[in-house]
C-alpha positions as a Python dict, from the first residue, in 0.01 Angstrom:
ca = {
    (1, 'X'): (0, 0, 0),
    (2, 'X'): (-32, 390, 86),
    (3, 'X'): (41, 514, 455),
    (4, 'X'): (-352, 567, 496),
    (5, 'X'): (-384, 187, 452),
    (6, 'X'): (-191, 103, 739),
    (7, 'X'): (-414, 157, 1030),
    (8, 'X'): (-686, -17, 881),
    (9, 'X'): (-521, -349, 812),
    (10, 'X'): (-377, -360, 1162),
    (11, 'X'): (-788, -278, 1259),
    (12, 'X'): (-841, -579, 1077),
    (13, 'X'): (-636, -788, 1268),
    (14, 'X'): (-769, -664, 1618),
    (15, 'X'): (-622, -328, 1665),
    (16, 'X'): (-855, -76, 1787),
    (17, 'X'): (-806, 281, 1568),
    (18, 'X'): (-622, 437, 1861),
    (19, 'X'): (-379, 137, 1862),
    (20, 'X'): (-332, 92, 1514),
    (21, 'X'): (-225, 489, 1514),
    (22, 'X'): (-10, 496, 1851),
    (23, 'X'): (156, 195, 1707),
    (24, 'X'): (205, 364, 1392),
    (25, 'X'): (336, 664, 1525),
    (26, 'X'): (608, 469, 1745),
    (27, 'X'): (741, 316, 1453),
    (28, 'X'): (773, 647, 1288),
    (29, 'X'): (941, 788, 1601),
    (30, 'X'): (1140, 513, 1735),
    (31, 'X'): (1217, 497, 2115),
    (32, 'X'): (1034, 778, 2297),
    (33, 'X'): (870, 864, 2595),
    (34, 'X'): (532, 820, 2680),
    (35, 'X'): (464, 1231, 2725),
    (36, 'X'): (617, 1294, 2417),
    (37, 'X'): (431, 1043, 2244),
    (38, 'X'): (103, 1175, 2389),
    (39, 'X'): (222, 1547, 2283),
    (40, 'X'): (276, 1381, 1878),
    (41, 'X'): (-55, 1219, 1910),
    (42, 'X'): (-230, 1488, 2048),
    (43, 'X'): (-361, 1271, 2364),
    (44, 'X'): (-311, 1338, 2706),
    (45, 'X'): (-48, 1097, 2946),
    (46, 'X'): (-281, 920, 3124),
    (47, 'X'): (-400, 819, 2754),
    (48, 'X'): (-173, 699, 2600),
    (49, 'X'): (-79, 513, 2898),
    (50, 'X'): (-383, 323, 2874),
    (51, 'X'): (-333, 253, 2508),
    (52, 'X'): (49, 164, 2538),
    (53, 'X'): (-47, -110, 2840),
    (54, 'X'): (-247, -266, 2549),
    (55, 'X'): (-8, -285, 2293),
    (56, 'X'): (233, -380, 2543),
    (57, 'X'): (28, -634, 2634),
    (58, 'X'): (-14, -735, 2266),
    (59, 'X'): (358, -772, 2252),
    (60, 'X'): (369, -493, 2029),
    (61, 'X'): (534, -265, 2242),
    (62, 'X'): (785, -244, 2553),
    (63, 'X'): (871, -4, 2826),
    (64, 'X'): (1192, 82, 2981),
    (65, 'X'): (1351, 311, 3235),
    (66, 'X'): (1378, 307, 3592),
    (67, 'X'): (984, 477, 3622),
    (68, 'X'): (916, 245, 3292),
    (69, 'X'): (845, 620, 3111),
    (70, 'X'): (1025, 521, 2828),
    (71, 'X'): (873, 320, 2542),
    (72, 'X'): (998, 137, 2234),
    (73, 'X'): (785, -85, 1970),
    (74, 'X'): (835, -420, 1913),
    (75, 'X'): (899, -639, 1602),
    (76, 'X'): (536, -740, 1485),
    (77, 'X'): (524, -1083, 1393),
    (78, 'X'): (489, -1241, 1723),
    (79, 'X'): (236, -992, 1842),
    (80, 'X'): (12, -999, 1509),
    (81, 'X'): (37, -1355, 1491),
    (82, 'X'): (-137, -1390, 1789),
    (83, 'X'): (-392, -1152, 1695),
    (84, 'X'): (-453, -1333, 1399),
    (85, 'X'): (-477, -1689, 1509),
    (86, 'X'): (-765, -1538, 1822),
    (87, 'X'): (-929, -1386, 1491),
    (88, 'X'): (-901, -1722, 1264),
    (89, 'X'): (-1050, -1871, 1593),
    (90, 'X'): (-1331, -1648, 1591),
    (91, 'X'): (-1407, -1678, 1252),
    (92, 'X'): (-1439, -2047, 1319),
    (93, 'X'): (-1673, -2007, 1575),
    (94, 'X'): (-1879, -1768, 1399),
    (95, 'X'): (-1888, -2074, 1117),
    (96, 'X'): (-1997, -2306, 1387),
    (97, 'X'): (-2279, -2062, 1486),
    (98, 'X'): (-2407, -1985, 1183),
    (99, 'X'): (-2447, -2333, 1079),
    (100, 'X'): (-2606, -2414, 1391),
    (101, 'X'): (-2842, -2134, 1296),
    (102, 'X'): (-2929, -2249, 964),
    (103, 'X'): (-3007, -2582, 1122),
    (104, 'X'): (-3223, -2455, 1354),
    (105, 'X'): (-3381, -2296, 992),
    (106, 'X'): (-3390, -2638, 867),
    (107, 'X'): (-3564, -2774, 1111),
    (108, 'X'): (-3816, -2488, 1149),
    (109, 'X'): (-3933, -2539, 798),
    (110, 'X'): (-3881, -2902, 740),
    (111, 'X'): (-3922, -3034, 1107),
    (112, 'X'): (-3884, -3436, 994),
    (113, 'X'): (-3549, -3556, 1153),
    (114, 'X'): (-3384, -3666, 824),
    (115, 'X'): (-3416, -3354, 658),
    (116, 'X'): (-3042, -3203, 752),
    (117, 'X'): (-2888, -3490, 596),
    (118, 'X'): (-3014, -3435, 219),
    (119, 'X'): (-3052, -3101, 99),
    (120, 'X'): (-3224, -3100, -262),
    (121, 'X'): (-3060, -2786, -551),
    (122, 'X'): (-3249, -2699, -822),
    (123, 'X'): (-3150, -2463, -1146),
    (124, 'X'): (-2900, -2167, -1137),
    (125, 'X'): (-2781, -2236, -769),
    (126, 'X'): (-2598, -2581, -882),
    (127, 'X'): (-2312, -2458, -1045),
    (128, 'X'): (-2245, -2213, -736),
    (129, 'X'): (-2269, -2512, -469),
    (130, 'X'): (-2072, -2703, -712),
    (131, 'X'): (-1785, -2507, -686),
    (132, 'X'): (-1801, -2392, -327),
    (133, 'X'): (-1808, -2721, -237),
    (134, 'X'): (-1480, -2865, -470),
    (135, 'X'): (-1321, -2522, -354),
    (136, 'X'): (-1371, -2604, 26),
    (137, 'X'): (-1208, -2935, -10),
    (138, 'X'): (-929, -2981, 162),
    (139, 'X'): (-815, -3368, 188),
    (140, 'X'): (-992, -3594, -87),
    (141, 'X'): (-1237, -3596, -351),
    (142, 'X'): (-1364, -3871, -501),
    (143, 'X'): (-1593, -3851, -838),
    (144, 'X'): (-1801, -4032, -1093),
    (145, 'X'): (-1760, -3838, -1393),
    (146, 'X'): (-1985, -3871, -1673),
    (147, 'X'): (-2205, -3644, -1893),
    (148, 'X'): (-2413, -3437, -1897),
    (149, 'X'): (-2200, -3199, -1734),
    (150, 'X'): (-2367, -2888, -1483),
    (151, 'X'): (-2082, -2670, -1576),
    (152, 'X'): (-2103, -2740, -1908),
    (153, 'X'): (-1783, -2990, -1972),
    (154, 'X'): (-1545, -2700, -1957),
    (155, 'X'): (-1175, -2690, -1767),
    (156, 'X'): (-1178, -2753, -1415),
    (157, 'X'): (-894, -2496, -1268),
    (158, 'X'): (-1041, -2542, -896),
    (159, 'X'): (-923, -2926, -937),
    (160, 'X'): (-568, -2796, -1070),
    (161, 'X'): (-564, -2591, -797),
    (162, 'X'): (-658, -2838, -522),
    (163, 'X'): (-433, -3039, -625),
    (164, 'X'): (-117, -2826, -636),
    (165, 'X'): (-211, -2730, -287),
    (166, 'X'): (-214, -3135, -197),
    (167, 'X'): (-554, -3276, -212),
    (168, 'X'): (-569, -3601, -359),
    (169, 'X'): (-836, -3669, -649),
    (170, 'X'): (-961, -4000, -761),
    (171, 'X'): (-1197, -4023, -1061),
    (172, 'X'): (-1393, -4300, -1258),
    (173, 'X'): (-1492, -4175, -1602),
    (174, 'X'): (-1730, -4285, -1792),
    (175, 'X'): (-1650, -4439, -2146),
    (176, 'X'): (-1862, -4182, -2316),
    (177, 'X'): (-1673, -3866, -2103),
    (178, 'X'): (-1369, -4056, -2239),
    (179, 'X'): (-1508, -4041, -2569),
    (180, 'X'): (-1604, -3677, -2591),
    (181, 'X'): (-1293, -3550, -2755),
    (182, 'X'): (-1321, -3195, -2608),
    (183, 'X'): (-1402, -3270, -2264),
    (184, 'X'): (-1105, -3511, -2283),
    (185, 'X'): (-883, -3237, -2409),
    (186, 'X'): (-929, -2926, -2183),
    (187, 'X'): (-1056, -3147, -1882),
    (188, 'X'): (-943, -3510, -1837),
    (189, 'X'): (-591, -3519, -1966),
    (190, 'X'): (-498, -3147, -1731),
    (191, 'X'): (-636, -3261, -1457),
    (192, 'X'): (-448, -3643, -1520),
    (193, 'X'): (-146, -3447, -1555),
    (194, 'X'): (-141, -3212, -1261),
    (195, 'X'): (-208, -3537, -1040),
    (196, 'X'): (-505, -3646, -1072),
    (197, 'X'): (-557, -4065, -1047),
    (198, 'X'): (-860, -4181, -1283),
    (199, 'X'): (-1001, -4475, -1416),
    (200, 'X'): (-1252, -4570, -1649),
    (201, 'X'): (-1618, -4778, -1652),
    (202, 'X'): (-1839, -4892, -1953),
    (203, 'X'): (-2119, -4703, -1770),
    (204, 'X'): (-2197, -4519, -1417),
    (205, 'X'): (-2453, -4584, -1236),
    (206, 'X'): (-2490, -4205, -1048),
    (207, 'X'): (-2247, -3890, -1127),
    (208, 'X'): (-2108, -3861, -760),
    (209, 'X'): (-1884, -3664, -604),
    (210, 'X'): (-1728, -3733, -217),
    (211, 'X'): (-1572, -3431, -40),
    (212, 'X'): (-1322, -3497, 268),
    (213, 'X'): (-1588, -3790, 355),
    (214, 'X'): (-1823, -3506, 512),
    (215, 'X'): (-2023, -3447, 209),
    (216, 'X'): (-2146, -3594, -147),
    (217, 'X'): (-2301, -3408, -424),
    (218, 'X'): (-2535, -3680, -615),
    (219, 'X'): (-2737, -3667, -983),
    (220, 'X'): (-2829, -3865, -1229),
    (221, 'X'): (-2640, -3975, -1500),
    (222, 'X'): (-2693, -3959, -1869),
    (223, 'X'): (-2906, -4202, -1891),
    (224, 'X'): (-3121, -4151, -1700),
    (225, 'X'): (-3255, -3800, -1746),
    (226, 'X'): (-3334, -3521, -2009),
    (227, 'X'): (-3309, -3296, -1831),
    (228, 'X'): (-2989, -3167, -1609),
    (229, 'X'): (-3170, -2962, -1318),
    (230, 'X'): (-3187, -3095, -965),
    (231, 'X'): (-2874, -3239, -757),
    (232, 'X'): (-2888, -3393, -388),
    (233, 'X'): (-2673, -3267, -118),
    (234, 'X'): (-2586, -3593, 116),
    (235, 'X'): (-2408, -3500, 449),
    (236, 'X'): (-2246, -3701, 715),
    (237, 'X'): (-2495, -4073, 762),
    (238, 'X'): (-2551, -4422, 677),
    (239, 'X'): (-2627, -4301, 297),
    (240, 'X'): (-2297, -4116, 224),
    (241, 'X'): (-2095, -4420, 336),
    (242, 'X'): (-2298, -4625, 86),
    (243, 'X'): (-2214, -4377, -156),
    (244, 'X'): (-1884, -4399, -74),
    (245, 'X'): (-1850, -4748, -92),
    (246, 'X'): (-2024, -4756, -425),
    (247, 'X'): (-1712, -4517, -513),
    (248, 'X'): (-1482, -4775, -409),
    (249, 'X'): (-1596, -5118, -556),
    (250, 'X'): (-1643, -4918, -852),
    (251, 'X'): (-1255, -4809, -837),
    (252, 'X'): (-1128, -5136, -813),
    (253, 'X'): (-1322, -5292, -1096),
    (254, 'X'): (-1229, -4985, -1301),
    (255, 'X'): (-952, -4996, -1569),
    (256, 'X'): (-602, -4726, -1466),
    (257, 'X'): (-672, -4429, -1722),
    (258, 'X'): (-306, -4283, -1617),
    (259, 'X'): (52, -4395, -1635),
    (260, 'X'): (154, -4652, -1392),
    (261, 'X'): (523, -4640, -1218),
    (262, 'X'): (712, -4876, -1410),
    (263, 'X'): (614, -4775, -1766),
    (264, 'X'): (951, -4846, -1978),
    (265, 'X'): (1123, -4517, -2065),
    (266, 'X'): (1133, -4744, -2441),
    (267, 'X'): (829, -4633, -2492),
    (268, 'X'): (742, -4342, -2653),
    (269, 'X'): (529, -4060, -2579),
    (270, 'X'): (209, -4155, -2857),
    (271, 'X'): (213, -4512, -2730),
    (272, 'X'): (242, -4420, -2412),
    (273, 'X'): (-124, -4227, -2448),
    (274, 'X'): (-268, -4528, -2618),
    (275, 'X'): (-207, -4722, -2338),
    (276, 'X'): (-386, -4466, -2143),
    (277, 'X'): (-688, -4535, -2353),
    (278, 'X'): (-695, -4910, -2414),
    (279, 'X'): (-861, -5010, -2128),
    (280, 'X'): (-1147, -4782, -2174),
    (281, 'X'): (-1366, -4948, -2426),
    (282, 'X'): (-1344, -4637, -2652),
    (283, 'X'): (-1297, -4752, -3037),
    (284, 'X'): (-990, -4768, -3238),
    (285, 'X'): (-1169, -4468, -3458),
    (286, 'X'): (-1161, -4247, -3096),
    (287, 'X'): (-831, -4314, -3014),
    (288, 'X'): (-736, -4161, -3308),
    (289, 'X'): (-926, -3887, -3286),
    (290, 'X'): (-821, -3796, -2944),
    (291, 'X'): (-482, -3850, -2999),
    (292, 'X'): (-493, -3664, -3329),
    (293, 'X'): (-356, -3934, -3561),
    (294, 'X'): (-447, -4166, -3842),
    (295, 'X'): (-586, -4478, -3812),
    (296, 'X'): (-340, -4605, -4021),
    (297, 'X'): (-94, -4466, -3732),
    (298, 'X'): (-274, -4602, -3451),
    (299, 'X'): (-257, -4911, -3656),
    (300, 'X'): (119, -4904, -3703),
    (301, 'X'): (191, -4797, -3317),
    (302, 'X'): (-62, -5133, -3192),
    (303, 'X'): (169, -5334, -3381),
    (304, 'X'): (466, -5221, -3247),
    (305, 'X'): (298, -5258, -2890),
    (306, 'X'): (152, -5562, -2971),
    (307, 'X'): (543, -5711, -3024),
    (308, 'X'): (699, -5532, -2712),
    (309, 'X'): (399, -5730, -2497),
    (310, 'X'): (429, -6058, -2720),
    (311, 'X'): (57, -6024, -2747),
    (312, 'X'): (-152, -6043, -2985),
    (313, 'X'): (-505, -5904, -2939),
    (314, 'X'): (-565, -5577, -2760),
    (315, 'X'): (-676, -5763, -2409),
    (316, 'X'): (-372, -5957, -2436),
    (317, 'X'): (-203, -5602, -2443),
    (318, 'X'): (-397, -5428, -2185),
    (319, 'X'): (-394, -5726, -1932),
    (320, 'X'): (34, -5744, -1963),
    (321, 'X'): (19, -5371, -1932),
    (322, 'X'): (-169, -5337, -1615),
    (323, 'X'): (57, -5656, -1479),
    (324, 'X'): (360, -5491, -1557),
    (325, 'X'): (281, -5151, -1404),
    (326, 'X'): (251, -4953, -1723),
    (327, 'X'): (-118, -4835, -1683),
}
């Protein structure tokens, strides 16, 4: 950052231009008067007195000397903090009134009392929404995942990076997301192993997604449409806490698609993956494909499975699994 920059980041933060330079200029100087810093800024006394009082004020800045002539700047970070928490505060409040505004909107063109709490998106706008949504997150999101996808089944860095930052993510896949090899490669198994806790259905009924319990993004599922171009908008009411209930019962009826805590270090890593994908319904012929392997390996690894568990059919294996902790 050149010199030039300086005065307009401290502007940024609250400064006026005259502060930002006087400041400036003490720092340059060091301890000075206030005449001679009114001479080097080409101001007159009474001035710079009126700017120093600020900065003083700001905690920027401190006089001394038995008439308090003599003036010295302070280290920032108290002073600047302040000044940008008041302007964190009043970008909050100018959130807060601009959403009021667009309510009022709302309401002006759509006067029925329901029609803040479901907000219809059609065609190009999705995918934007779609991500300023996930990217506003800041606690939990919760997801039915299944095809077709709006952003066209490709990686989902805005998940990896919610979740380094420490929001949770729960997921039920569908068995055919599961089964899509790619989508499984450069989205499900990243996301599983940056954090991410997922399970797998047979079927969903809606692709949903929950954000911090404030708001849901809701379309249909594979099934049930041709065509992938409308999605609802569901804010706080009686209908996102259905939909988040549906989230839930569907959770606990849905089969662990991640490593549980007491998986035996015995195991190794291939048949650690095939656990992964036991429970969800996908065939024998998938798991090889989306592990990369022959059947003939897949075969060989079951057995091996199959003996640790003392089972012998591949429910007997899941079901001691998921009662041991593996999955």
């Amino acid at each position: 950052m050149s010199d030039d920059d300086r005065p307009a980041h401290l502007v940024r933060l609250g400064l006026s231009a005259t502060e930002a330079t006087t400041y400036l200029a003490m720092l340059d100087t060091g301890p000075t008067t206030v005449a001679a810093l009114a001479r080097r800024l080409g101001r007159t006394p009474a001035d710079a007195e009126h700017t120093l009082a600020r900065l003083i004020h700001l905690g920027l800045a401190t006089s001394h000397g038995p008439d308090r002539s003599g003036i010295a700047p302070i280290e920032p970070s108290i002073g600047l903090g302040r000044l940008a928490s008041a302007r964190t505060e009043e970008l909050q409040q100018a959130h807060l009134v601009a959403m009021d505004a667009y309510r009022t909107y709302r309401r002006q063109v759509h006067p029925q009392a329901t029609d803040d709490l479901v907000e219809v998106v059609t065609g190009p706008q999705i995918v934007e929404r779609i991500l300023q949504v996930e990217d506003a997150a800041t606690s939990e999101v919760l997801r039915f995942d299944a095809p077709p996808w709006h952003t066209g089944g490709t990686p989902n860095p805005t998940e990896i990076r919610n979740l380094e930052r420490g929001v949770s993510y729960r997921i039920v896949y569908s068995k055919s997301a599961v089964e899509n090899s790619d989508y499984y490669a450069c989205n499900i198994r990243p996301c599983i192993a940056a954090g991410e806790q997922a399970r797998v259905l047979q079927s969903l009924p809606v692709k949903l997604g929950v954000f911090d319990q404030r708001l849901a993004i809701v379309s249909l599922a594979f099934g049930d449409t041709d065509v992938n171009d409308s999605m609802l908008l569901v804010r706080p009411s009686s209908l996102l806490r259905a939909l988040t209930g549906l989230f839930e019962t569907s959770w606990r009826s849905a089969y662990p698609l991640h490593f549980g805590e007491r998986v035996p270090p015995a195991l190794r890593p291939i048949q650690r993956r095939i656990l992964e994908l036991l429970g969800s319904g996908v065939t024998d012929e998938t798991i090889a494909e989306l592990l990369g392997i022959s059947r003939r390996t897949l075969s060989r690894q079951l057995e091996q499975l199959n003996r640790a568990a003392d089972a012998t059919t591949r429910f007997q294996l899941a079901l001691y699994a998921a009662r041991k902790g593996w999955v």
